[in-house]
Each structure stands twice: as structure tokens, then as C-alpha cells.
VEXVEXKOL-174157 format. One line per field, with one value per residue (C-alpha): residue number from 1; x, y, z. Coordinates in steps of 0.2 Angstrom, whole numbers, plus 5000, padded with zeros to 4 digits. Example, Ala and Ser with C-alpha at 12.3 -4.5 7.8 and 13.67 -1.06 7.14 Angstrom:
% residues 2
k = c(1|2)
east = c(5062|5068)
north = c(4978|4995)
up = c(5039|5036)
//
This chain:
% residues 155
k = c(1|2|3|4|5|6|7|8|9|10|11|12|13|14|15|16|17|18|19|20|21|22|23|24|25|26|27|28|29|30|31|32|33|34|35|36|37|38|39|40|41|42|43|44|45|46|47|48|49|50|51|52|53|54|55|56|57|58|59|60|61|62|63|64|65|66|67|68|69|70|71|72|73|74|75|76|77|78|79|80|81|82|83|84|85|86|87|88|89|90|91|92|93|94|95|96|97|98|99|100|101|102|103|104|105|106|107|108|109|110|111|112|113|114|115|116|117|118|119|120|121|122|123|124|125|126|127|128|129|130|131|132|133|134|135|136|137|138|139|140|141|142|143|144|145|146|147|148|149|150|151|152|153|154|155)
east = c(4929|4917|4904|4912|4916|4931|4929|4949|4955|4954|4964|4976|4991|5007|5017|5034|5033|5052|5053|5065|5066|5048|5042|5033|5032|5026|5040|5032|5018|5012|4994|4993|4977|4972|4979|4972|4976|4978|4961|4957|4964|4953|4960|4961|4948|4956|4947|4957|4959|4981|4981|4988|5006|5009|5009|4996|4989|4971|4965|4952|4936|4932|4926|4940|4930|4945|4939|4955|4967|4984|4998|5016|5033|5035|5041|5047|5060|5075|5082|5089|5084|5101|5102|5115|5128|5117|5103|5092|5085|5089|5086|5097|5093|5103|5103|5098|5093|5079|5068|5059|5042|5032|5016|4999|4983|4966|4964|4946|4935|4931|4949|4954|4971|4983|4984|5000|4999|5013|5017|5034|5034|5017|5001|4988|4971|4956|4939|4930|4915|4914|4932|4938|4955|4959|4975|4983|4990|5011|5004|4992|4995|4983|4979|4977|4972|4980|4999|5006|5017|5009|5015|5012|5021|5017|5021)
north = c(4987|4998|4989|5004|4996|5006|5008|5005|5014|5027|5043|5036|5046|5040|5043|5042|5041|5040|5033|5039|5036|5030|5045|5045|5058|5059|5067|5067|5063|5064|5063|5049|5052|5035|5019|5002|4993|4977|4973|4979|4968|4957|4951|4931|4925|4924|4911|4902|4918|4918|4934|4937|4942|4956|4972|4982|4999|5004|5023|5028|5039|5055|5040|5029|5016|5007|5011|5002|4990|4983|4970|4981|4975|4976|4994|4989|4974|4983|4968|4963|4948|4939|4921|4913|4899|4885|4896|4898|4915|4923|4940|4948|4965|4981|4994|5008|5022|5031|5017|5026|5017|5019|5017|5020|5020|5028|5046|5047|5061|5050|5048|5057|5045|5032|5020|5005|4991|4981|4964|4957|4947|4951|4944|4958|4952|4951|4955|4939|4947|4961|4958|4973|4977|4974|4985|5002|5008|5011|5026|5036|5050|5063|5064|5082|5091|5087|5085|5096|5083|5071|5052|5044|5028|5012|5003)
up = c(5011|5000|4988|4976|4962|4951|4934|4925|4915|4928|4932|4946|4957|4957|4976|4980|5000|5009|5027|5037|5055|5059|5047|5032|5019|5002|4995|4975|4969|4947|4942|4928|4917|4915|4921|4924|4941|4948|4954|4971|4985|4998|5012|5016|5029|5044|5052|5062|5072|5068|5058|5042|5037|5025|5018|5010|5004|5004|4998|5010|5009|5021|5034|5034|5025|5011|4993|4985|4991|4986|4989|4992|4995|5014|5017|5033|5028|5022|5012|4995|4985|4977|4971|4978|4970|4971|4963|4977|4980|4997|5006|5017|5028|5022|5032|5021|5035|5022|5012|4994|4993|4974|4974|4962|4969|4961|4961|4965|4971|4986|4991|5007|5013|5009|5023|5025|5033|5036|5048|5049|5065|5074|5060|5057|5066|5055|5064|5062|5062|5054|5040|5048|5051|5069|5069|5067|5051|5050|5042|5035|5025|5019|5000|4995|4979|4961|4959|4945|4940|4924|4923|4907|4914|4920|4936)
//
């Protein structure tokens, strides 16, 4: 990941992406004027070669290098969390057809693209060598010019 170190408060972008049928949109998206994040994320060694398990987002730059990266709820999963009558917590999958997915993520100059990563099954391989991802992104979706929207919120 970039040795760029982010500076919080900084301006951020709120996304609102929907998956529907393997596709990923940003459907809206607000500009938040200053916001401080959960310190960028870095991925556990993976050194006994087994993968890691998970679900992430990284902003990348124009070169694909990750400038920012955070846990997320597993976008794939479509479950609900209850607690059940002896008070244990359980999921169960719900077939909802569209999944809304809200994310905020550093609004940069240097950011070109929001990438998921996400494993249910199948760990995500972690180059040993180099701590490079060894797998494809479930998407990646280009990061245009500013939103018009403003988001004063948190999240």
C-alpha cells in the first residue's frame, strides 16, 4: 500500500453503490467537507500461505497502487443478524435480489477508483513477497469529478 500518509480531518466522499445481478453501480454519492476515518486498513500477514477471509475497500491512485483501505460488511452475504431465544446471535441469508452498500472513503486528488474485495468461501491470497493482493477485485468502480450532493453526517 502507499507510504502516503492521510492527514484526518480530511474532505471525504460518501458512495451509495447497489449490486444487482453481479453489477455494481454507484448510484449516489455526497462530498463531506471534512471527516475523520478509521485509520487506514493493513492486511494481516498471511504467512502460512492459507489466505485471509474478508471484505475490504481500498481507494486507489491513477496506478492502481491502494492509497486508503477499510474493513466493510461483506457485500456478498446477504444475511441478517437476530439473536435468537437463548440470546446467541445468528445470521441467516435473505435473499434480497439488489444489496445497497454505504461507504466513505477519502476524497483525494490522487484517488482514481474504489476497489472491493470480498471472500466468503475461497480466502484471498496474500503475496508473501511482495504483501500484494494476489486476487481480482468484485469490482472496481471509477471515481469521477465532485459530487454535487454535501453530507454533513457521519458513518
Amino acid at each position: 500500500m502507499h507510504d502516503q500518509s492521510i492527514e484526518f480531518p480530511c474532505p471525504a466522499r460518501r458512495l451509495l453503490i447497489e449490486i444487482r445481478d453481479g453489477r455494481w453501480e454507484i448510484v449516489r454519492e455526497a462530498s463531506i467537507p471534512a471527516k475523520t476515518l478509521p485509520a487506514s486498513l493493513q492486511l494481516p500477514a498471511d504467512e502460512a500461505g492459507k489466505g485471509i477471509v474478508g471484505a475490504w475497500c481500498e481507494v486507489v491512485d491513477a496506478n492502481g497502487k491502494a492509497i486508503y483501505r477499510r474493513a466493510i460488511a461483506n457485500p456478498l452475504r446477504a444475511v441478517t443478524e437476530f439473536v435468537d431465544e437463548d440470546l446467541k446471535l445468528r445470521n441467516i441469508r435473505v435473499d434480497r435480489g439488489v444489496n445497497l452498500l454505504n461507504v466513505v472513503v477519502p476524497d483525494l486528488p490522487a484517488v482514481r477508483a474504489v476497489r472491493f474485495f470480498a471472500s466468503d468461501d475461497e480466502p484471498i491470497r496474500i503475496d508473501q513477497q511482495t504483501g500484494e493482493i494476489d486476487a481480482k477485485p468484485v469490482a472496481e468502480l471509477p471515481i469521477g469529478s465532485k459530487p454535487e450532493g454535501n453530507d454533513h453526517g457521519g458513518g
